[in-house]
N, C-alpha and C positions, 0 to 999 in steps of 0.2 A: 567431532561434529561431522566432520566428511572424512569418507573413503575413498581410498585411490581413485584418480581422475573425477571424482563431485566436489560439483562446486556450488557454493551456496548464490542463489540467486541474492541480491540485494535491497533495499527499499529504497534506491534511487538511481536515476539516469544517468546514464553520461553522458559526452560529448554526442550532439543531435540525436536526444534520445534513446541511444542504443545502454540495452542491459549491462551491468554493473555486478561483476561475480567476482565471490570470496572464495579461494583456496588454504582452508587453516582446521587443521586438525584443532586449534586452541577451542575452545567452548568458552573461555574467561579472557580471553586476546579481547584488545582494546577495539580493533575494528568486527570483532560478534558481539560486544558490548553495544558500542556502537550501533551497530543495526537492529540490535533489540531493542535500543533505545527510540532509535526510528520509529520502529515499529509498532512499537508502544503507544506513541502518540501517534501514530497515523490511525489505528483501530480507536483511540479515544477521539479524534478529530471528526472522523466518522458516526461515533456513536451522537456528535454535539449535535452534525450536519444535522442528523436524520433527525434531531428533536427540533431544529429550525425550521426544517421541510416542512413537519407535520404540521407545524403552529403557522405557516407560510399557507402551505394549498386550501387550511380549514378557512382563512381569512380572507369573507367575500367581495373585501375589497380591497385584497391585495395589489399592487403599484404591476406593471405587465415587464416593469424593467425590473424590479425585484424578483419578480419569477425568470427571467432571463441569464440574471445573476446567481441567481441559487443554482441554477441547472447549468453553466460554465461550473458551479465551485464544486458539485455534487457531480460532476462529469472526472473531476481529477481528483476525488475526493475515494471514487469506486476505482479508479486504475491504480488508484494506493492500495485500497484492499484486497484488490484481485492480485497483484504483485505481491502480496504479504501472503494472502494463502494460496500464490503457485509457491512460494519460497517454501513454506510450511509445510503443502502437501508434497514436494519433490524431497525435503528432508526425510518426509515417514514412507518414501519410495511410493506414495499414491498416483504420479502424474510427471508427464515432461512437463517441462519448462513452458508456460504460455508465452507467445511470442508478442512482446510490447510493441 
């Protein structure tokens, strides 16, 4: 999965937010399982949001704190995804590492 000195970015944070990277040639190793699993459900987490959004903003009388909440959940909801595909595009060598 990686080449000398690459390291795979992760799908979660560590200690105050800072980036979480894998060094493991394994592709079947328990911790790339792991973050594929992550991963997984963070891009279906996303796909759910984005169908609550749409049924949220069409609803003209939608509650001003359920719009407040949607947009906290849909704020950590894109820093998954953007984290999932700098990981992805740094695997196919398209991009540095975006910084969290």
């Amino acid at each position: 999965m990686t080449t000398q000195n690459e390291l795979r970015l992760l799908p979660w944070s560590g200690p105050e937010g800072k980036p979480c990277y894998l060094s493991t040639d394994e592709r079947g190793g328990y911790m790339s399982r792991l973050a594929n699993n992550i991963e997984a459900d963070q891009l279906e987490t996303a796909a759910s949001m984005l169908d609550h959004a749409s049924d949220l903003f069409e609803d003209q009388d939608a509650d001003p704190e359920d719009l407040r909440r949607l947009t906290g959940e849909l704020t950590g909801t894109l820093r998954d995804v953007l984290r999932v595909a700098t990981s992805r595009g740094h695997l196919l060598g398209m991009s540095e590492p975006h910084r969290f």
